[in-house]
N, C-alpha and C positions, 0 to 999 in steps of 0.2 A: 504494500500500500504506500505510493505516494507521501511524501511529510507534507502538511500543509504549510500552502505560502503563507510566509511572513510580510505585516501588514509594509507597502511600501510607507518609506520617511519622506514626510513633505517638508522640505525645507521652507522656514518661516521666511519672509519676505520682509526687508528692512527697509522701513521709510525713508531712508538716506539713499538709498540703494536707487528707489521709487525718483525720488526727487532728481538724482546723478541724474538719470534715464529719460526725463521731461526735460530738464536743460540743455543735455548735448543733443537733444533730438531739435531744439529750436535754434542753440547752434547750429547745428548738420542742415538744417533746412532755409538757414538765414534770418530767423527772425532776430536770433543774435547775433550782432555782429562783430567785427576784434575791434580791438579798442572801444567799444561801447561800454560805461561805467553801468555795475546794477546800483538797484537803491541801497539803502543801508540795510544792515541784517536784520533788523528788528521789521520792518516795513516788509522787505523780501519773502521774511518768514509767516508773518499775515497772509499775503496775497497767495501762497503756496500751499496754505491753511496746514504747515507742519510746526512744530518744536525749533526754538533756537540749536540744541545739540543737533537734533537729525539734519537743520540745514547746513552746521558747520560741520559736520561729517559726508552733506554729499558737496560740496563746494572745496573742501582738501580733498576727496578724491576725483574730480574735476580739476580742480590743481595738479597734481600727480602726473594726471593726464596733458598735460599741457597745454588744456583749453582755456583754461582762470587765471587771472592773477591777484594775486594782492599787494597793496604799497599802503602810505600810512592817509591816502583817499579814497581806499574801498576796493571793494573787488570789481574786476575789469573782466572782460572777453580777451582775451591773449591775442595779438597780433601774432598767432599761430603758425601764416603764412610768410611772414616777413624772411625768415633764412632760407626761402625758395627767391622770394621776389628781391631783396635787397641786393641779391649777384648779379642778378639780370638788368636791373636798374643801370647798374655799373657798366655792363657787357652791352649793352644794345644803346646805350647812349653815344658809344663809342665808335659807331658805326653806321654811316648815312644810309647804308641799304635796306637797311634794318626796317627803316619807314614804308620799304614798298613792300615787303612780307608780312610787316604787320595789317598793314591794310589788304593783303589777299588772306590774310588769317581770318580778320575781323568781315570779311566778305563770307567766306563760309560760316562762322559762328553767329552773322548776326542774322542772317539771312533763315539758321535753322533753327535757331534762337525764339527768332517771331512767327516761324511755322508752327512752332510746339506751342508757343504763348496761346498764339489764333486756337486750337487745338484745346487747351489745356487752362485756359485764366480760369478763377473762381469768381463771387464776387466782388470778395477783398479786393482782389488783382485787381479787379476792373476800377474798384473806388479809388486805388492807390494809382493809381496809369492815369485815370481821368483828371482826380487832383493835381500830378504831376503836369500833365498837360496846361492845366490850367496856371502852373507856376511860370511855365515858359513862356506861358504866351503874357504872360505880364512882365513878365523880362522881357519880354522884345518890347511891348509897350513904351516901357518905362526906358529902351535904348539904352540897359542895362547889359553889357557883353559878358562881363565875368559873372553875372548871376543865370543870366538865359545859358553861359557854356556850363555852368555845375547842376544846373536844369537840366541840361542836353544828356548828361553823362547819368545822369539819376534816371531818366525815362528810360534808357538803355537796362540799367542795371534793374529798373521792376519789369521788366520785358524779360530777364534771364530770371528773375524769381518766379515769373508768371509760366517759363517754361517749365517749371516744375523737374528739373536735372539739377540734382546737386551737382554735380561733377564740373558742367556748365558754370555755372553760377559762380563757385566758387574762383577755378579757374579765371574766370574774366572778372570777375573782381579785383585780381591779383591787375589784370589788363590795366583795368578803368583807373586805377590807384597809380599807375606808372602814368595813363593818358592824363590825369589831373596834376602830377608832377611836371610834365612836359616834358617825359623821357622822347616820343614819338617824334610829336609837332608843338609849337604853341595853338593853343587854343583860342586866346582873345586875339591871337594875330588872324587865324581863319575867321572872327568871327568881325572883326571890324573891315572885312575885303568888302569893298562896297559891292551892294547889289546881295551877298553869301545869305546875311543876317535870314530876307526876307525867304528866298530859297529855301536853306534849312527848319524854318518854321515850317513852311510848308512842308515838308518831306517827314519832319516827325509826323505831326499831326495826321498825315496820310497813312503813317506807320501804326501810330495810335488807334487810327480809326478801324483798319485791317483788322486789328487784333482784337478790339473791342467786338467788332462785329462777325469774329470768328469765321475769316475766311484767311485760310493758311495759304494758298497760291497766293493770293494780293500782298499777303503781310509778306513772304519771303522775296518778294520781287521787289516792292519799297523798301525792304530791307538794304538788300543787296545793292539797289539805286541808290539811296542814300551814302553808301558805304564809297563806291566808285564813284561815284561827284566828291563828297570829301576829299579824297586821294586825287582827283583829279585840280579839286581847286587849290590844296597843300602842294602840288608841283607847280601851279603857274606861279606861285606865290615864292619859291623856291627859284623859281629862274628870274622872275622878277628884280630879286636881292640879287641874284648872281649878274645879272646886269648891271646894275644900280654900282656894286661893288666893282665890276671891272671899268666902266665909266669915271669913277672915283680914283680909282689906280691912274687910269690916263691923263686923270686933270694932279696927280703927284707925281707925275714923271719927268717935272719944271722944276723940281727940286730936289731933283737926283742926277741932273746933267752937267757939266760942265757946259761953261759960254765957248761956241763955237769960235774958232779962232779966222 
């Protein structure tokens, strides 16, 4: 006869454990982002409806992990990403070709980017894309360039949240954070080309509306349009100087000659 089975051990489930598991998951999905401060622990641990201990026990193992931090102003989201993207900063700064790769990069990922958006927004998506739109188009109003291009870059980036791919997401993050530094291009220089301003409002707004209205053909084509006019107006703008500069050489070449005898 058989021994009868012995009852299986359920292991107990720990509220700290619980808590890790909802945080890195809003990390992992971007609702947190690095360098984003939480509130204070007393406030955090309400909202979370847990214990001060359980939440300081899943926040050191989120530490551990190398997704948290803490300094003597709280616990942070860890610029987690930064010892991938701070070499590359350095590396692709240092190389003008670099600009026309990134823009055939940023052509396929923006392109499949607002296919999956079109595809995949919720309503959040849709509330956060529409408000976003609505901040651009007051920067252009207001002939505000550095706030309509930190506009520009943030429509972008809820369009890769809205594609619902961490992998996505994260990745071009890492992008959009080099494109705000001005590793690529300058941005307030594309954005003061006269005639660009009005252009690119337009071209978001048509990208916005693709995806709002959940058609993935439209949305990947405005994408991809957008992406190749950019690149195209960052070269004339590029030979422009390169003129300007060698013109500039020819009117100092009066004071590098000696007087003809």
């Amino acid at each position: 006869m058989p021994p009868p089975h012995e009852p299986l051990a359920v292991k107990p489930v720990r509220i700290a454990d619980v808590v890790a598991e909802r945080i890195e998951k809003m990390i992992l999905e971007g609702a947190l982002r690095p360098g984003e401060k939480l509130v204070a622990e007393r406030d955090l641990a309400d909202k979370l409806g847990v214990s001060r201990p359980s939440l300081r026990d899943a926040l050191a193992k989120l530490e551990q992990k190398g997704l948290l931090g803490t300094n003597k102003g709280g616990t942070f989201v860890s610029p987690f990403l930064a010892p991938f993207a701070e070499p590359l900063d350095a590396l692709f700064s240092d190389d003008q070709r670099v600009t026309a790769d990134y823009f055939e990069y940023r052509t396929i990922m923006e392109a499949n980017a607002a296919r999956l958006a079109a595809r995949r927004l919720t309503d959040i998506d849709r509330d956060n894309i529409t408000s976003c739109l609505a901040a651009l188009t007051l920067a252009h109003q207001a002939d505000d360039p550095r706030a309509e291009a930190d506009a520009d870059a943030d429509l972008h980036l809820l369009i890769y949240e809205a594609s619902h791919n961490v992998v996505l997401l994260h990745i071009m993050r890492v992008i959009s954070g080099m494109l705000r530094k001005g590793v690529f291009y300058n941005r307030e220089r594309l954005y003061r080309r006269a005639g660009v301003r009005d252009i690119l409002l337009a071209q978001h707004v048509a990208i916005a509306e693709a995806v709002l209205a959940g058609d993935p053909e439209r949305a990947e084509k405005t994408a991809s349009d957008h992406v190749r006019f950019t690149f195209d107006t960052i070269e004339d703008i590029r030979r422009d100087e390169m003129r300007r500069e060698a013109s500039q050489r020819r009117n100092e070449r009066r004071g590098l000659l000696a007087d003809q005898a």
